[in-house]
PAZANU-506236 format. One record per residue (C-alpha): x, z, y negated; residue in one letter; chain. Coordinates in nm, 3 decimals, padded with zeros to 5 digits. Example, Ala and Ser with C-alpha at 12.3 -4.5 7.8 and 13.67 -1.06 7.14 Angstrom:
<sites>
       px       pz       py  aa  ch
   01.230   00.780   00.450   A   A
   01.367   00.714   00.106   S   A
</sites>
This chain:
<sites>
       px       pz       py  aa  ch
  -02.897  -08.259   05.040   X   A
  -02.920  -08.637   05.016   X   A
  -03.105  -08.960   05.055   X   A
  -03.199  -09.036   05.429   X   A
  -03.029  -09.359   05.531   X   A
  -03.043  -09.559   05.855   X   A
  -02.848  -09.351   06.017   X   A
  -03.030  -09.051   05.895   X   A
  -02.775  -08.931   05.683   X   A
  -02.816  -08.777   05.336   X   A
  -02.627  -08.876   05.049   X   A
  -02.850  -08.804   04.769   X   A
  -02.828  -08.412   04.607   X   A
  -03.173  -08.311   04.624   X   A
  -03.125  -07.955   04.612   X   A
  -02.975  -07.808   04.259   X   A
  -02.912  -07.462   04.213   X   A
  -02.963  -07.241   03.860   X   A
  -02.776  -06.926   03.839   X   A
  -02.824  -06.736   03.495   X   A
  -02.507  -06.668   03.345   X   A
  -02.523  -06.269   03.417   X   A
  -02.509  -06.377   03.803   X   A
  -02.878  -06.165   03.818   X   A
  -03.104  -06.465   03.945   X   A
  -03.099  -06.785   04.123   X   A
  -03.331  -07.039   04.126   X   A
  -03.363  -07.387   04.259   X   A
  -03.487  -07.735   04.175   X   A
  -03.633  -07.957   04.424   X   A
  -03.578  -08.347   04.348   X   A
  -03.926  -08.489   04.453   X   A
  -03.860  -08.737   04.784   X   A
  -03.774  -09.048   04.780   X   A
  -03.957  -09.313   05.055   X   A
  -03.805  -09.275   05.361   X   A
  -03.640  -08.925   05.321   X   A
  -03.733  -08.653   05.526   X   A
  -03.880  -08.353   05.416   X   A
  -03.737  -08.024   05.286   X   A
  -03.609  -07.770   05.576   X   A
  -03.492  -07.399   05.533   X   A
  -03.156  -07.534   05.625   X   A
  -03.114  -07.734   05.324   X   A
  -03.240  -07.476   05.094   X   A
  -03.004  -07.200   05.251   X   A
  -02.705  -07.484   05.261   X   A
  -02.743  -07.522   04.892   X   A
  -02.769  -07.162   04.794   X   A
  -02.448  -07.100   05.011   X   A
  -02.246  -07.381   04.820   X   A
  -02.302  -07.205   04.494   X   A
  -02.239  -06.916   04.695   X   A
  -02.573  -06.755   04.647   X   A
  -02.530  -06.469   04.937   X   A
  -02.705  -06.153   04.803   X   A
  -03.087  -06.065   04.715   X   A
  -03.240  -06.393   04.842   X   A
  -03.600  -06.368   04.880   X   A
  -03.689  -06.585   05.210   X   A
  -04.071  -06.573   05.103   X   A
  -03.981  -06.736   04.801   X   A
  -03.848  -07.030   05.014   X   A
  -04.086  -07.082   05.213   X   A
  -04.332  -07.044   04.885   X   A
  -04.081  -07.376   04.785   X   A
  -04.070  -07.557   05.081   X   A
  -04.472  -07.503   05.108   X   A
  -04.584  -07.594   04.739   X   A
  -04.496  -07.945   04.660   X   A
  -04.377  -07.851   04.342   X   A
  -04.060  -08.067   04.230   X   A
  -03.847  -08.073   03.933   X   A
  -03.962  -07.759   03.843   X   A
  -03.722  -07.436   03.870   X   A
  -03.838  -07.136   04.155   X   A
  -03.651  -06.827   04.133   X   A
  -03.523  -06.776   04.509   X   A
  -03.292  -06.456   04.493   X   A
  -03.256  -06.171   04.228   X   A
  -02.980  -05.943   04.195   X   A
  -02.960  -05.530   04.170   X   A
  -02.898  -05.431   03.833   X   A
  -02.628  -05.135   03.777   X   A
  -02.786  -04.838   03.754   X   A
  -02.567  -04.633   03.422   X   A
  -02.513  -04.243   03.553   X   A
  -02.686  -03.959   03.360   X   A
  -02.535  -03.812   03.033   X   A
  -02.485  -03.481   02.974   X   A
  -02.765  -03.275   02.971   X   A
  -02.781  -02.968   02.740   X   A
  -03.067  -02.664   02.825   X   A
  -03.065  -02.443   02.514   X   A
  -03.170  -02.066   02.596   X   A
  -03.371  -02.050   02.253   X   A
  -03.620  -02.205   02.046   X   A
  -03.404  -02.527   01.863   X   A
  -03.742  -02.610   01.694   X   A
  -03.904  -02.372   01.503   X   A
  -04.124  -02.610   01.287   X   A
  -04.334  -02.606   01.630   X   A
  -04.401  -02.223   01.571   X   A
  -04.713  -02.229   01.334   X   A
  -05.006  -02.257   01.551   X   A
  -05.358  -02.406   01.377   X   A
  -05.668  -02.196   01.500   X   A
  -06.020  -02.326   01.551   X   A
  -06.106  -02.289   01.191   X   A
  -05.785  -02.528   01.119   X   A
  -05.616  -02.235   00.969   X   A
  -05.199  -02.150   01.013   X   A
  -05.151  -01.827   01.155   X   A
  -04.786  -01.717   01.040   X   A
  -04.783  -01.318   01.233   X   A
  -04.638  -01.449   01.520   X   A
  -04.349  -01.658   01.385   X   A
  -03.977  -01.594   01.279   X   A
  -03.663  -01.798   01.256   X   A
  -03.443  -01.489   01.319   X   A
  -03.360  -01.482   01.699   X   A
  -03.168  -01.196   01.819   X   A
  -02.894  -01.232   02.076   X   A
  -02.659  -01.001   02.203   X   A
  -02.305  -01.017   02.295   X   A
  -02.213  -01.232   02.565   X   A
  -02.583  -01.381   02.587   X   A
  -02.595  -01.724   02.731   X   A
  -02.709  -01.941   02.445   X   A
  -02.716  -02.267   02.587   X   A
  -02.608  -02.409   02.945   X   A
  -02.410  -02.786   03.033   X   A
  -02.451  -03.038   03.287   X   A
  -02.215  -03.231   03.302   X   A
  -02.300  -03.616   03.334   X   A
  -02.307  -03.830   03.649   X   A
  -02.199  -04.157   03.819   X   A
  -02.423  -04.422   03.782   X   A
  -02.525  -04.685   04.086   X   A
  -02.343  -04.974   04.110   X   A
  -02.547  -05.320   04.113   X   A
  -02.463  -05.688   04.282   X   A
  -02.550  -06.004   04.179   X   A
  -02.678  -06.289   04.357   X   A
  -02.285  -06.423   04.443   X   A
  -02.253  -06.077   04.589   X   A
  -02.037  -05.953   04.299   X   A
  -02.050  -05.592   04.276   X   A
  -02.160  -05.498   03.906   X   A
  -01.995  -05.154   03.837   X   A
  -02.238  -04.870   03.673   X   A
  -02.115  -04.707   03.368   X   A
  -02.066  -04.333   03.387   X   A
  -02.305  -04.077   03.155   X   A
  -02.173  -04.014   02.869   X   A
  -01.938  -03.672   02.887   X   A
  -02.047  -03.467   02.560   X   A
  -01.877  -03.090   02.494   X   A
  -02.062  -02.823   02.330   X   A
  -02.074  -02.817   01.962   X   A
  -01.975  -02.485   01.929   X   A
  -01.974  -02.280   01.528   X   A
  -01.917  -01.946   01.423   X   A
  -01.878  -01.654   01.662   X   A
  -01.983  -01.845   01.974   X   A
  -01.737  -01.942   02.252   X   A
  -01.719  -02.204   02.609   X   A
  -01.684  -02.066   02.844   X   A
  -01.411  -02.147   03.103   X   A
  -01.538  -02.390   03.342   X   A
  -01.738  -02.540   03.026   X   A
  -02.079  -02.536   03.138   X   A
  -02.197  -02.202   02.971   X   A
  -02.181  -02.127   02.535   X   A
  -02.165  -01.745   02.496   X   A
  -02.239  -01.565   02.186   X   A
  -01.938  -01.328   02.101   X   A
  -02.058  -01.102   01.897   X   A
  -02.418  -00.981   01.787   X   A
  -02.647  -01.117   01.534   X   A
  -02.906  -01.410   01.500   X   A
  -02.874  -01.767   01.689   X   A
  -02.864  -02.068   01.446   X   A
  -02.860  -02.423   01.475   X   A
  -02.783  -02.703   01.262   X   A
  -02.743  -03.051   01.336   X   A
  -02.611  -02.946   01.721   X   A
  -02.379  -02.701   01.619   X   A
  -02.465  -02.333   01.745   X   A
  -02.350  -02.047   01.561   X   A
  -02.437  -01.655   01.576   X   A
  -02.455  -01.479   01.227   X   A
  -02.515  -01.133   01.104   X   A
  -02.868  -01.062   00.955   X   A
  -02.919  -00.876   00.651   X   A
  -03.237  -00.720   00.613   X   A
  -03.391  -00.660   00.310   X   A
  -03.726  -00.376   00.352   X   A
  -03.820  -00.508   00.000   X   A
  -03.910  -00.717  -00.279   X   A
  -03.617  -00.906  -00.355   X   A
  -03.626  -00.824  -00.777   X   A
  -03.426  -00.635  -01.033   X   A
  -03.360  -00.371  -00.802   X   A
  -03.206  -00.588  -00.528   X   A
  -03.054  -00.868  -00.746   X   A
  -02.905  -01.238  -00.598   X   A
  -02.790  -01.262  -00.227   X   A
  -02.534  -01.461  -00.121   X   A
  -02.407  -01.424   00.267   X   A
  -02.207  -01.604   00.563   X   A
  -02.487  -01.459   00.768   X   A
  -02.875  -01.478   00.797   X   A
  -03.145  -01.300   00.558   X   A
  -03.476  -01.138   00.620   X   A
  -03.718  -01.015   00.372   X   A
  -03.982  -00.841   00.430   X   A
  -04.142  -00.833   00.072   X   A
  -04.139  -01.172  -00.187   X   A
  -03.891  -01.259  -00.373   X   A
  -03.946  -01.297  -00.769   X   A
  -03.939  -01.519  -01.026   X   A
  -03.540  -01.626  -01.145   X   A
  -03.393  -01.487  -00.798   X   A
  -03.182  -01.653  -00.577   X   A
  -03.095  -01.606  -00.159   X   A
  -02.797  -01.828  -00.021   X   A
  -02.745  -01.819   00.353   X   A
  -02.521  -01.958   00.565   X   A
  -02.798  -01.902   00.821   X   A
  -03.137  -01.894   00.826   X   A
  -03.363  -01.763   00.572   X   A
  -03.703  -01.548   00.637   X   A
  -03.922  -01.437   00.391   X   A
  -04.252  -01.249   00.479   X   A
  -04.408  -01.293   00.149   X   A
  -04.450  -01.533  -00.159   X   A
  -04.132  -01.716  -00.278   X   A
  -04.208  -01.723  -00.729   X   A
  -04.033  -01.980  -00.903   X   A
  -03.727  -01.851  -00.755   X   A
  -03.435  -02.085  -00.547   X   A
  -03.378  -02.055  -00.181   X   A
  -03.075  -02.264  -00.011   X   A
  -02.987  -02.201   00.373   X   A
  -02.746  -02.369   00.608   X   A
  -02.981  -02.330   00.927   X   A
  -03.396  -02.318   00.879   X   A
  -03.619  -02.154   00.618   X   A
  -03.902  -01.972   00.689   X   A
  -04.177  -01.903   00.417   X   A
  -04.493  -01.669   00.560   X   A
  -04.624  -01.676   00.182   X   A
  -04.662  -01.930  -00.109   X   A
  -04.408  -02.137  -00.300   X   A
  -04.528  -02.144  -00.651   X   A
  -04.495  -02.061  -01.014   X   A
  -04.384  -02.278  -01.336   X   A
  -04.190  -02.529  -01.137   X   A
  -03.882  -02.400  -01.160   X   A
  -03.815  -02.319  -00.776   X   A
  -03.625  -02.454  -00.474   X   A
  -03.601  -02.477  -00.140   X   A
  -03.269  -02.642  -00.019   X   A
  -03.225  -02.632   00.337   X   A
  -03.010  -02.804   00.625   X   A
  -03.222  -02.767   00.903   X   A
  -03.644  -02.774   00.883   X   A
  -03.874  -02.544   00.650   X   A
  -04.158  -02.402   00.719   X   A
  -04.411  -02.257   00.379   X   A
  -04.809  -02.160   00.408   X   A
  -04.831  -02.392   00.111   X   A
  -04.639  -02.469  -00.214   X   A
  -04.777  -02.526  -00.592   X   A
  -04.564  -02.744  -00.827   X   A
  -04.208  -02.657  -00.675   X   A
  -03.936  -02.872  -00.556   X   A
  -03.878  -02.848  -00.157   X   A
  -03.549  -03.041   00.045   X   A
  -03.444  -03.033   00.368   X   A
  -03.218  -03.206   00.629   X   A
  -03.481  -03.187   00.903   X   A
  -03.863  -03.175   00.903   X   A
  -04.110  -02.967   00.655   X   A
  -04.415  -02.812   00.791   X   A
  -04.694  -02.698   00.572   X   A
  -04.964  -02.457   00.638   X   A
  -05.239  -02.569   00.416   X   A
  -05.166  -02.718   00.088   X   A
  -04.920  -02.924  -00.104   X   A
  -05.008  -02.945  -00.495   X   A
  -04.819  -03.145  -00.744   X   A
  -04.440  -03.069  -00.534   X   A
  -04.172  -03.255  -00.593   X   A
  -04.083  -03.276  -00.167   X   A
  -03.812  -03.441  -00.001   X   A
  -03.690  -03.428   00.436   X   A
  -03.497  -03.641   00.579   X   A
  -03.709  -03.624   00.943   X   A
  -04.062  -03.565   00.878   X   A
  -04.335  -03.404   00.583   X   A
  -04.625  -03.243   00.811   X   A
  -04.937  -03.087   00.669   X   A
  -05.110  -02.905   00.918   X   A
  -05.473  -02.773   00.931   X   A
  -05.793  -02.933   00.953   X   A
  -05.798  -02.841   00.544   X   A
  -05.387  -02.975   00.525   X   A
  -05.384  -03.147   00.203   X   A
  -05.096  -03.355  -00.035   X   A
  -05.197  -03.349  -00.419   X   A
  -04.999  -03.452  -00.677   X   A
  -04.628  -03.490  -00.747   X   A
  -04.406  -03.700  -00.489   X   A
  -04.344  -03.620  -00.102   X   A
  -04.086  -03.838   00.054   X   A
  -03.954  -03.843   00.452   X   A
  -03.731  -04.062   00.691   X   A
  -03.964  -04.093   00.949   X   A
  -04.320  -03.948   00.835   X   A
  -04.567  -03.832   00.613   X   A
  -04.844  -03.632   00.769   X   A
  -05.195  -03.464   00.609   X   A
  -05.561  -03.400   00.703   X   A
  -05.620  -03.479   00.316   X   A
  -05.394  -03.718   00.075   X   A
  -05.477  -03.707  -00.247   X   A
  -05.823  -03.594  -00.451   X   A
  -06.181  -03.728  -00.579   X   A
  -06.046  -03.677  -00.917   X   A
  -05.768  -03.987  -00.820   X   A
  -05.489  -03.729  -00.901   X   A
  -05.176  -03.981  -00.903   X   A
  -04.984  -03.924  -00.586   X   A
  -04.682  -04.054  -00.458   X   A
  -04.607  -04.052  -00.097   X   A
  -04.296  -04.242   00.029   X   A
  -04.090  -04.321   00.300   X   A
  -03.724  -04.331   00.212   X   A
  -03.607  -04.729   00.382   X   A
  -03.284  -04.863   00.258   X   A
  -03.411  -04.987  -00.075   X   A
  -03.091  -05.222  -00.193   X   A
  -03.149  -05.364   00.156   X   A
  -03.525  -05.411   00.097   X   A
  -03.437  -05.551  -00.220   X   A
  -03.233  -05.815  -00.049   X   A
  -03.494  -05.871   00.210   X   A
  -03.752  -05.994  -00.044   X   A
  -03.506  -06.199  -00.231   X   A
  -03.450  -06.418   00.126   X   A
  -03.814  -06.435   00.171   X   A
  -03.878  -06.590  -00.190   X   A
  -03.533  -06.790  -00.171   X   A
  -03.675  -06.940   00.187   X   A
  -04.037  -07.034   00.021   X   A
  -03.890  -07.172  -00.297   X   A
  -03.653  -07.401  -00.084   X   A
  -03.945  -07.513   00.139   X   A
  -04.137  -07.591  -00.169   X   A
  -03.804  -07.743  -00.311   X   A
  -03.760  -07.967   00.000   X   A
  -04.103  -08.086   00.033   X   A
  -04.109  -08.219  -00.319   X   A
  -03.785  -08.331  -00.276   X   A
  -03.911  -08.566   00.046   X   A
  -04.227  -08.690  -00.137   X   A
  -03.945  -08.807  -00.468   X   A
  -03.711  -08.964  -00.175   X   A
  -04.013  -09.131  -00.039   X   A
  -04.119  -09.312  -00.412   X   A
  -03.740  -09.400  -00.472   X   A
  -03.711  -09.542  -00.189   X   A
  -04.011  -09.769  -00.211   X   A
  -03.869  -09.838  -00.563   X   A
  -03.533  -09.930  -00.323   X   A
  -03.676  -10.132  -00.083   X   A
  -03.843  -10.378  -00.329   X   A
  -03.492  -10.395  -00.583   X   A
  -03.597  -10.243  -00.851   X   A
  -03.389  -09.915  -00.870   X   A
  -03.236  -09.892  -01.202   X   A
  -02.885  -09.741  -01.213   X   A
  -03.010  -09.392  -01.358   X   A
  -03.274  -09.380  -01.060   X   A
  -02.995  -09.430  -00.829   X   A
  -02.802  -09.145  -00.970   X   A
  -03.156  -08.913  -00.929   X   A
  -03.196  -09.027  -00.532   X   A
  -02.798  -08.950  -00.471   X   A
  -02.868  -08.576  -00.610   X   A
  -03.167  -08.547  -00.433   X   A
  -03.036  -08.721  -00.119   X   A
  -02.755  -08.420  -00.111   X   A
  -02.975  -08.168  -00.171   X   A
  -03.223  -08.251   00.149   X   A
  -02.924  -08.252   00.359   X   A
  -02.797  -07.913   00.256   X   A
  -03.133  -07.786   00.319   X   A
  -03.071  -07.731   00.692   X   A
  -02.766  -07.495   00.621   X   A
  -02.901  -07.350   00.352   X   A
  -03.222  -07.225   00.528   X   A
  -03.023  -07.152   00.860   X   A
  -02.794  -06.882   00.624   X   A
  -03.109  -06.720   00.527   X   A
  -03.255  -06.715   00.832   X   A
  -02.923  -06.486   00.968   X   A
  -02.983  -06.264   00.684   X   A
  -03.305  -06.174   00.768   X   A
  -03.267  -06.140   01.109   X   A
  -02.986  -05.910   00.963   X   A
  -03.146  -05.685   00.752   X   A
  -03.467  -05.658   01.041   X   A
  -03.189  -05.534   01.243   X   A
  -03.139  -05.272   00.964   X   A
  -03.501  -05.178   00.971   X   A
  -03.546  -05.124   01.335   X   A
  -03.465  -04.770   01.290   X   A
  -03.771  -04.743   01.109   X   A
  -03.999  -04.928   01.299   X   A
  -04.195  -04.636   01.370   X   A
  -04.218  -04.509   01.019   X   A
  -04.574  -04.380   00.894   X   A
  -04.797  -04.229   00.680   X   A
  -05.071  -04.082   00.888   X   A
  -05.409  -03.939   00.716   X   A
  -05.582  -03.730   00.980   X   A
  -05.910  -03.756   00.717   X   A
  -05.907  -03.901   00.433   X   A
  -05.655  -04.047   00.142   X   A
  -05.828  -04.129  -00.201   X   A
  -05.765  -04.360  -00.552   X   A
  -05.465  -04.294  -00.731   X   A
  -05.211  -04.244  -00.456   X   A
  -04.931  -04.478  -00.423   X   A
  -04.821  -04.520  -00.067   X   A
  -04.389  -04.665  -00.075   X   A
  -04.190  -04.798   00.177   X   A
  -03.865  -04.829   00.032   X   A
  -03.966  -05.059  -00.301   X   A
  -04.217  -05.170  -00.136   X   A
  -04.594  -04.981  -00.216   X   A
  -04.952  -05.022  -00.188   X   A
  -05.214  -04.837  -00.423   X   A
  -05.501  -04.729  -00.282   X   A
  -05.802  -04.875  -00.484   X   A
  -06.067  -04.655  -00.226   X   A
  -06.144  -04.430  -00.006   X   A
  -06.038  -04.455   00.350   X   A
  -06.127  -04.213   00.631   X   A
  -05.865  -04.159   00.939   X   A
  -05.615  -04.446   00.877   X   A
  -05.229  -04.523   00.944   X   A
  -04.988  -04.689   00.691   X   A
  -04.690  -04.897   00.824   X   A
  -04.467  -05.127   00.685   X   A
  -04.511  -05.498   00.835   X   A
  -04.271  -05.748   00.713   X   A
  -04.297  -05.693   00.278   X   A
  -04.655  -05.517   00.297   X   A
  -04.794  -05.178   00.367   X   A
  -05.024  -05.234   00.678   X   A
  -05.321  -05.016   00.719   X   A
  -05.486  -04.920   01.050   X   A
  -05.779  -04.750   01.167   X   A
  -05.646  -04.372   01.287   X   A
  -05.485  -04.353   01.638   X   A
  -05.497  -04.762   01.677   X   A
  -05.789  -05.012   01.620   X   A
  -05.926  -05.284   01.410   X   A
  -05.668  -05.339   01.094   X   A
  -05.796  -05.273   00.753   X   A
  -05.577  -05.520   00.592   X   A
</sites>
């Protein structure tokens, strides 16, 4: 690890070790020769690693790939560490369906067939509704100094346990308690009566209003209301009337009438179609065939099945996605489609975007004014006014720097923000028309033509279009 002298000594370092500050990799940097020194060994090499105490994960091919190359003053990664391993969470297996927005299947001809689906679940006392395993110790890891990195355990998560369900002792099983109907809402598993209704729900049945779950199997009418603390099944049209559940809701009919009906649930809805009503939910809505003129809101996702699936009119808004064969019409009905970003923080997003190009503007005129008074300077004939001018400007160039270095942390703050929507879409299975307005928090595009089978995403302050599935960008 030196210079060769006449007595063959070294005294020169010519071996320099790199460790990267998690202690994961090594590498080395060979000082090219000097005359009269000898060449690289193995010895040297494993002398240097050992100094800087470079013990585990050392890859021997790699040092002979060093001591064979020639290459100098250039770093070569010689040993690698074993990262940690983190142990398993808790794993929950739920004895039911948790999803029932999945239940609609499309047939051939792209219609929705509703027969075979139904929110209510039955369960019986002491059913298992949902088993636990527990999490697990994770692998522990080493780095190259042979420094045992210690794995993380899984996270340990307990049932989220509601009404008339109970752990049972050694906490791996939920039991329901009593009988009734299995419901789910944001985690938490509950087991609630069911009222059935063998009717219309109209003059002759009146409001409904119950801590438990609700089946109809007629329609309910115009100006009547059903409030469950479970989950709400109706087998036939729902007419301008209001529907509010703490679980799902599940529609086998039509939504429509003069627009003065609701559907306000917690957990998803499912409706064959809907006609100029208002629709909100906590999870996703899933649409059989047709949304015209709705006023639609989910805080997950707004799917339109069917090959014939189609958004017209009104406003549909979602966290994550929009979804249609169809958005919009020939006739360029006005349509709003949006996903729901933070839009104070988009606000503030744009404002550092046009505060960074108005300073860079700013500062370049700012260096071609420096450069003329200067010149002015250099051959003394500044007045005492111009001097004034180049001191103002002179502080303002040198606050620049800071200036654009605070903006640059705020943006990279409020990206951070948006990450959680970096998957966000609208997706158009066929085609979207005119007159629909496509939002991404404040941000929108209107469409000025047709486009078959594309994808809208937000990129950086514009809506992005792509070709369906991937591809060529549209612009």
């Amino acid at each position: 690890m030196s210079t060769a002298t006449d007595s063959g000594k070294l005294t020169r370092k010519r071996v320099r070790v790199i460790l990267s500050p998690d202690k994961m990799q090594a590498k080395i940097v060979l000082a090219k020769p000097e005359s009269k020194e000898p060449p690289y060994s193995r010895e040297e090499i494993t002398e240097a690693l050992a100094a800087n105490r470079v013990t585990f994960g050392i890859d021997e091919e790699a040092v002979s790939g060093a001591l064979e190359s020639g290459v100098f003053d250039d770093p070569i990664t010689v040993a690698t560490g074993k990262a940690f391993q983190k142990g398993d969470d808790t794993k929950f297996e739920y004895l039911f369906d948790t999803d029932p927005a999945h239940g609609p299947a499309e047939g051939s001809d792209g219609r929705i067939d509703y027969r075979q689906v139904s929110l209510i679940q039955n369960v019986k006392k002491d059913d298992v509704l949902a088993r636990r395993t527990p999490p697990t110790d994770g692998e522990d890891g080493m780095g190259v100094n042979g420094e045992v990195l210690k794995a993380p355990r899984g996270r340990d998560l307990e049932f989220k346990n509601g009404d008339n369900t109970v752990v049972s002792e050694d906490g791996l099983e939920l039991r329901a308690k009593v009988d009734g109907t299995v419901v789910m809402a944001h985690g938490k598993i509950s087991v609630k009566d069911v009222m059935s209704i063998d009717s219309d729900i109209d003059f002759n049945v009146g409001n409904i209003d119950t801590v438990g779950s609700i089946r109809v199997s007629g329609s309910v009418k115009t100006g009547f209301t059903l409030k469950a603390q479970g989950n709400i099944e109706v087998a036939g049209n729902v007419e301008d009337a209001t529907i509010e559940a703490a679980g799902n809701v599940l529609i086998k009919g039509g939504f429509f009438g003069g627009g003065d009906g609701l559907i306000k649930a917690t957990g998803d809805v499912v409706v064959k179609y809907a006609e100029g009503q208002r629709i909100v939910c906590g999870g996703r809505i899933t649409v059989g065939g047709e949304l015209l003129n709705c006023r639609v809101q989910a805080r997950d996702k707004v799917v339109v099945k069917g090959k014939k699936g189609k958004i017209v009119g009104g406003q549909v808004s979602a966290g994550k996605e929009v979804r249609s064969a169809v958005i919009g019409s020939e006739a360029a009905t006005p349509t709003k489609v949006k996903i729901q970003l933070d839009e104070e923080a988009m606000r503030q997003y744009q404002e550092v975007m046009q505060e960074t190009e108005r300073l860079g503007k700013d500062s370049e005129r700012v260096k071609q004014q420096l450069y003329k008074l200067y010149k002015v300077q250099m051959d003394g004939k500044l007045p005492p006014d111009a001097k004034q001018a180049l001191a103002k400007l002179e502080e303002f160039q040198k606050n620049v720097p800071n200036a654009l270095e605070a903006l640059k942390k705020k943006k990279l703050e409020l990206e951070k923000k948006f990450e959680k929507f970096k998957d966000a879409c609208v997706t158009v299975d066929e085609r979207i028309f005119p007159g629909v307005q496509v939002y991404f928090g404040i941000v929108y595009r209107e469409m000025s033509e047709e486009k078959d089978r594309c994808k809208l995403v937000l990129d950086g302050n514009q809506v992005f279009m792509t070709r369906h599935g991937g591809g060529d960008s549209e612009d």
